[in-house]
Each structure stands twice: as structure tokens, then as C-alpha cells.
N, C-alpha and C positions, 0 to 999 in steps of 0.2 A: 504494500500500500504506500502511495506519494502521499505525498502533503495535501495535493491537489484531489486528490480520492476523499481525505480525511474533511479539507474545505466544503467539498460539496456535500457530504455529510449532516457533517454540523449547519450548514445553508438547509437543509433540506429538514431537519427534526426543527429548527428555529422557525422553519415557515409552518411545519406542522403546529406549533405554541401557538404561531399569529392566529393560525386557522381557526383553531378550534377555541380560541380566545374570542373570534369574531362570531364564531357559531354559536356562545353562549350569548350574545348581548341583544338585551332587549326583547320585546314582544316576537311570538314568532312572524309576524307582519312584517320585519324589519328587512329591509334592502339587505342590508351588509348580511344575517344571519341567512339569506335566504340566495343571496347571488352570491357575493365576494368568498366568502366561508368556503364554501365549497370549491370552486375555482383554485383556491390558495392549496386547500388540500388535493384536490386532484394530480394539481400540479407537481405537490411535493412527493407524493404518490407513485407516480406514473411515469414523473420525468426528473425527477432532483436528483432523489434519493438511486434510484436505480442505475443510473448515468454515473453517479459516485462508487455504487457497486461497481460497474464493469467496467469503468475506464482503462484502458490501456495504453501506457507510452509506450511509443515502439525505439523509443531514445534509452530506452532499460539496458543498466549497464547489467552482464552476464553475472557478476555476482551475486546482483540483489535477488 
């Protein structure tokens, strides 16, 4: 694992916080709990967190 695996990581569980920080606020009638929430999590989901799983440099020195 890079640094750069570990960054996207930590991006990806921080937007999960935002998300579901968004999903509790307010009536369920609200904008943010009912669009943005979900969007932030999909995103962290599907493409943050996963893309930090499998990132690969092809610049890997043979030892690591």
C-alpha cells in the first residue's frame, strides 16, 4: 500500500462521516437528507473507497 492508497482511504471513510452526518439532519422532507446524503455516500461507496483499494503504480519499485 502507497501513501496514495492510504489518502484515498481516509478521503473516502471522511466522506462517509459527511454523508451520513447529512442523512441525519432534519425532517425527512429535507433537501440535503434526501439528495446530497446519499450522492456523498454512493460516491464514497462505489468510487472513493474502492479506487483506494485497487490502485496500482506500475512505478513499484521490485522490492516493495
Amino acid at each position: 500500500m502507497t501513501k496514495k492508497n492510504i489518502f484515498l482511504i481516509v478521503v473516502g471513510i471522511l466522506m462517509l462521516v459527511i454523508g451520513f452526518f447529512c442523512l441525519a439532519q432534519g425532517p425527512a422532507e429535507n433537501p440535503v437528507s434526501l439528495t446530497v446524503a446519499p450522492i456523498i455516500l454512493v460516491l464514497a461507496y462505489v468510487v472513493v473507497i474502492p479506487i483506494g483499494i485497487l490502485w496500482y503504480s506500475k512505478n513499484k519499485k521490485k522490492g516493495d
